[in-house]
Every structure is written in structure tokens, then in C-alpha cells.
C-alpha positions as CSV (number, residue, x, y, z in Angstrom):
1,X,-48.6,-0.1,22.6
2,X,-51.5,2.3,23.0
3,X,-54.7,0.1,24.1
4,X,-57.0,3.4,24.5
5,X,-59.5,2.1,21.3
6,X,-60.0,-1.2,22.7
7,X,-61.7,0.9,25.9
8,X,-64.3,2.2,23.2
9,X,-65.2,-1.3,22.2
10,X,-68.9,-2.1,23.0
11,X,-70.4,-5.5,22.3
12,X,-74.4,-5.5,23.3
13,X,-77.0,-8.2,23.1
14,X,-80.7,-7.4,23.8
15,X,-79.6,-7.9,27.5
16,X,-75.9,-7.5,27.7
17,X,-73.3,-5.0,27.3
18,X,-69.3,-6.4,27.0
19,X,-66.5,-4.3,27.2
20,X,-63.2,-4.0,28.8
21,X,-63.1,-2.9,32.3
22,X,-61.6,0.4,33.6
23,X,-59.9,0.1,37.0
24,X,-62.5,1.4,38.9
25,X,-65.0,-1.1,37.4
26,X,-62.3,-4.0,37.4
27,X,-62.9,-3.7,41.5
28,X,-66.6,-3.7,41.2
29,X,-66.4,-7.1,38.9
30,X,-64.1,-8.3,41.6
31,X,-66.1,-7.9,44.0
32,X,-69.2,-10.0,41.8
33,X,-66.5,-13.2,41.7
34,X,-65.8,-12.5,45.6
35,X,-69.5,-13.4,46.3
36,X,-69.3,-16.6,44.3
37,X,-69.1,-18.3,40.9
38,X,-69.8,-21.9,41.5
39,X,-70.4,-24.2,44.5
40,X,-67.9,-25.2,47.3
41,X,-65.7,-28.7,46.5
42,X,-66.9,-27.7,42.7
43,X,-63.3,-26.4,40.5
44,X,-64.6,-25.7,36.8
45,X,-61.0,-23.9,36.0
46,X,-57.6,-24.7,34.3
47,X,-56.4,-22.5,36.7
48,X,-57.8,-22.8,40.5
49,X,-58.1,-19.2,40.8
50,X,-61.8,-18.8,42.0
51,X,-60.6,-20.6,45.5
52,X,-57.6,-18.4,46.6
53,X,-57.4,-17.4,50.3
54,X,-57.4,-14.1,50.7
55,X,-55.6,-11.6,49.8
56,X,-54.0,-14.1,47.5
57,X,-57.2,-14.3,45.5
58,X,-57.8,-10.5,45.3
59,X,-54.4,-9.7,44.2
60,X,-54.1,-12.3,41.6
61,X,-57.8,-11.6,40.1
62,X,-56.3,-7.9,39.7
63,X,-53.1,-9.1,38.4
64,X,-54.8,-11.7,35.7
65,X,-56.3,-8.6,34.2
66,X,-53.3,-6.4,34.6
67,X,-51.3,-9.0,32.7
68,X,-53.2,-9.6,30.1
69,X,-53.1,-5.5,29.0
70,X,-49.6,-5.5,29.6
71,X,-49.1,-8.4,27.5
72,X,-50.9,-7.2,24.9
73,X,-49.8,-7.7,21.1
74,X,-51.4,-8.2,17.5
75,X,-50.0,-11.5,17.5
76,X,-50.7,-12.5,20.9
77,X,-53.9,-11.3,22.4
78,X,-56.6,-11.8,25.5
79,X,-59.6,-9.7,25.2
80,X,-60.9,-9.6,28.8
81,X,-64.2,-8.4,28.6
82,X,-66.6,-7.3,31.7
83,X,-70.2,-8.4,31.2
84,X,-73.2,-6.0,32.2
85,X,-76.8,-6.3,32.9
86,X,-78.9,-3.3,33.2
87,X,-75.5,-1.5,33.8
88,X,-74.4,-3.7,37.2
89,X,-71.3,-6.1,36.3
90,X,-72.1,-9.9,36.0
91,X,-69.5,-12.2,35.0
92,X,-66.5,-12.2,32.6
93,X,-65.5,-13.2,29.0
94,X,-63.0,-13.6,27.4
95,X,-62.1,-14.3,23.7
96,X,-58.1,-14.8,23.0
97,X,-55.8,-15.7,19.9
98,X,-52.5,-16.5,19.1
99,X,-51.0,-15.5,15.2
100,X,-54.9,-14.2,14.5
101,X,-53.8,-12.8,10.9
102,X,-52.2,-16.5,10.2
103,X,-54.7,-18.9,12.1
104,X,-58.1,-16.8,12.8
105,X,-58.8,-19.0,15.2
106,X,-60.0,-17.9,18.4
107,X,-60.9,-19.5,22.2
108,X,-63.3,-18.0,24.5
109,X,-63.7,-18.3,28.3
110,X,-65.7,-17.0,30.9
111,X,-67.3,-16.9,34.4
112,X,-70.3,-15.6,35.7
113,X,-71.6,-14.6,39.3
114,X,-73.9,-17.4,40.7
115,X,-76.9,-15.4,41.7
116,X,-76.6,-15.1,37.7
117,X,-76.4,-18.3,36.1
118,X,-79.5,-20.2,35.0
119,X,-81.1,-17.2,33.1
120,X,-79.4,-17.8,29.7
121,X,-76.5,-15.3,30.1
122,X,-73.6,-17.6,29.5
123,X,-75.2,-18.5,26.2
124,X,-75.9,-15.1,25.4
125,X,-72.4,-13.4,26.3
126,X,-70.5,-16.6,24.7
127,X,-72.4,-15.8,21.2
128,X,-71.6,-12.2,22.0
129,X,-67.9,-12.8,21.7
130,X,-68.7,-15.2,18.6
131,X,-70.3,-12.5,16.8
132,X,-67.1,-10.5,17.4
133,X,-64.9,-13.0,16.2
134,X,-66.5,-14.2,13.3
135,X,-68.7,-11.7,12.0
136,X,-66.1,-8.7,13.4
137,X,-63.0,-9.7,13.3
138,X,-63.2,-12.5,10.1
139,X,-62.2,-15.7,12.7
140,X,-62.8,-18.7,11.0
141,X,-62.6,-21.2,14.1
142,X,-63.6,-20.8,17.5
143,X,-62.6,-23.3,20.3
144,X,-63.7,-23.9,23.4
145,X,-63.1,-27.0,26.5
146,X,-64.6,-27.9,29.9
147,X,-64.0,-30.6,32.1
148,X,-66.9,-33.7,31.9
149,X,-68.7,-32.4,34.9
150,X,-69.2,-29.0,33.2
151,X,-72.3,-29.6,31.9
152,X,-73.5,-26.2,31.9
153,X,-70.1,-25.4,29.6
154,X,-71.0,-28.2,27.3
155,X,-74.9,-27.1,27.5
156,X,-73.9,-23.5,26.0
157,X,-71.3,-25.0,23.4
158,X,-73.9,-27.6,22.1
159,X,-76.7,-24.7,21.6
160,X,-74.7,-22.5,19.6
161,X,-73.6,-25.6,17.2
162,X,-70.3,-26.3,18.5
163,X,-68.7,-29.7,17.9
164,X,-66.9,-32.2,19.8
165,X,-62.9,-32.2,19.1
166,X,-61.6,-34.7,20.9
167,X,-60.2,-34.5,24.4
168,X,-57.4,-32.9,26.7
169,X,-56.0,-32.8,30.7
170,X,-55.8,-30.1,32.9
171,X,-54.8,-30.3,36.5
172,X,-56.0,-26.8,38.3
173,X,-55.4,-28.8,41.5
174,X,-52.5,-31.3,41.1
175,X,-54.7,-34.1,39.8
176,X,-55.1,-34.6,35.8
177,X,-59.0,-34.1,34.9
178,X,-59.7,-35.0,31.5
179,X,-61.8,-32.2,29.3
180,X,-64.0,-31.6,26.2
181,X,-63.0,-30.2,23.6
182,X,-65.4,-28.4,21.3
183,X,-64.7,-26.9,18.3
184,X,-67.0,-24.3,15.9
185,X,-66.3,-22.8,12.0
186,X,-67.8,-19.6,10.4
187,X,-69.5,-22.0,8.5
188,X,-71.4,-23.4,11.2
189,X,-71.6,-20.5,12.9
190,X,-73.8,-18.7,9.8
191,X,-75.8,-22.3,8.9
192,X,-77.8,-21.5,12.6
193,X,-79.8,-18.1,13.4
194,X,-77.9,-16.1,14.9
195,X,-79.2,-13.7,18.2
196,X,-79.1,-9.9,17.2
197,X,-75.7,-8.2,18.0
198,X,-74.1,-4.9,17.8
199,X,-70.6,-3.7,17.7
200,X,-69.6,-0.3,18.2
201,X,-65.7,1.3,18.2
202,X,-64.6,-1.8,16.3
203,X,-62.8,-0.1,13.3
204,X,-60.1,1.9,15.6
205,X,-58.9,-1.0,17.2
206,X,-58.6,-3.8,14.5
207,X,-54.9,-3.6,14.2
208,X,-54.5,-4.3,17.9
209,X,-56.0,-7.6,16.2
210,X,-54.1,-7.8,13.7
211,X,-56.6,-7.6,11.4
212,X,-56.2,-5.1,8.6
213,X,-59.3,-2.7,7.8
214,X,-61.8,-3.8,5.1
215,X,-60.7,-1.5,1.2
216,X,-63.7,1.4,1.3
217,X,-66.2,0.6,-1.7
């Protein structure tokens, strides 16, 4: 499957720019997680990744990203999408689907360098990817979870008018933690202002989506 349109897909935000890493700058955002994403003893993952020894946490980060291109299908999907400020790499998100065309319902995740967090990026990159979803791509639904400790998760979910959906388990580290599910429509998505947003090189790739381009007036 030829992927080459999604690498002309540009999300920006007044401060942000998403889009999917090339190789070269897959190692530069590797090297932002390598510095540090949250605080020792803390795991805010399904998956504990982030705390690898090395070199097992370099080649798996490379390999996570890897897969997901290779992987790659209109029916199942994981947009992986490299976060910038003033051009320098910050963080990750992500925005996935399984059966889009049936469902159009989509989940997001992310991560973002420490010596980043606390200036509103996570709530800026995660509306990015909603803006994408709902207002690009026609999603309907947008999920999201974090564990109960997450509170800067459940902070950026609550502010963009996501709603509680009950609960789940995940066990990144052998022990069952119980998480948050939240839970987002188009509908509330449009009932709240919504943060200016532009999406460039959409069209070429929406069957990648599996999404069929809009009938020309």
C-alpha cells in the first residue's frame, strides 16, 4: 500500500505543527522521549514502554512506529503523528481506528517531552487530532482512557468536553490498574468553540482512511 500522501499531511494549530515523521526525524523525536516524559516510579502507559533499558527501549520505540506503517490498512489504521513547536519535535499523537467507514469512531493517544508539559500543548495537539477526526475525516466518536492518577489526561479530556464512559484495566506492569474512560461525539464536539485549525494534503490520502472523497458541487 503506497503511504507517500499521508507524509503530505499537515495538521497546525497557532503553536503546533502534526505530521508523520520521516526516518530521520523519527530519531530526533526519539531522542525527545529519551530525555524524559514523566517522573521516575510514575507509569502513565498501557504499555510500559517509556521505562525500557536500553537498547531495548530504543529499538522498540523505532519498531512501534515501524509497525504501525507496515500495518497500515483502511480498515485498520494508527496515525502516528510527530508534534512540533517552532519546528523542534515535542511529543507524539496519535489518533487510530478500527472499520472507520462502519464505526467512525476514533481513539487518540499521546506523549509529550517533560520540559514541555504544563504549557497547554497536550490540550492543544489532542484538539488537533479532533479537528482531524471530526471536522476531516467525518468521525462521529472519539475515545479516550487514563489510569486515575492521570490527572493531567483527565484535565485535557474534561476541557475539550469529553465525558465519562465507565471504566477498564490495564496492567503495563503485571498488576491490574483500573482506568477512565472518556468518551466525546461530533455533537459535543461542535456545541463548544472550537481552537482555529488547519489541514493541509488531506484529500490525497482519505482512502488510506477509508473515507470516500466528498461529490464536487
Amino acid at each position: 500500500m503506497n503511504l507517500e500522501p499521508l507524509y503530505a499531511l499537515r495538521v497546525r494549530t497557532p503553536r503546533l505543527e502534526l505530521r508523520l515523521p520521516t526516518e530521520a526525524e523519527l530519531v530526533e523525536l526519539y531522542e525527545v522521549a529519551a530525555a524524559g516524559i514523566h517522573s521516575p516510579g510514575e507509569m502513565p502507559f498501557g504499555v510500559a514502554w517509556s521505562t525500557l533499558p536500553s537498547p531495548a527501549f530504543e529499538r522498540g520505540f523505532l519498531q512501534h512506529y515501524w509497525r504501525d506503517r507496515g500495518a497500515w490498512s483502511p480498515d485498520h489504521w494508527f496515525l502516528n503523528m510527530m508534534v512540533t513547536w517552532d519546528g523542534r519535535p515535542i511529543g507524539s499523537q496519535s489518533l487510530d481506528a478500527e472499520a472507520f467507514a462502519i464505526h467512525r469512531t476514533v481513539a487518540t493517544g499521546s506523549w509529550l517531552g517533560l520540559e514541555f508539559q504544563g504549557r497547554g500543548f497536550g490540550t492543544e495537539m489532542r484538539a488537533a487530532v479532533l479537528g482531524l477526526a471530526f471536522d476531516g475525516l467525518g468521525a462521529l466518536v472519539a475515545e479516550s482512557s487514563a489510569f486515575h492518577d492521570n490527572a493531567a489526561s483527565h484535565g485535557v479530556s474534561r476541557s475539550l468536553g469529553y465525558e465519562p464512559n465507565g471504566f477498564g484495566s490495564l496492567a503495563p506492569q503485571g498488576v491490574a490498574r483500573e482506568t477512565q474512560r472518556f468518551r466525546i461525539t461530533l455533537e459535543g464536539w461542535r456545541a463548544r468553540p472550537r481552537p482555529p485549525l488547519e489541514i493541509e494534503g488531506l484529500d490525497a490520502c482519505l482512502d488510506l482512511f477509508g473515507v470516500e472523497p466528498a461529490d464536487p458541487a
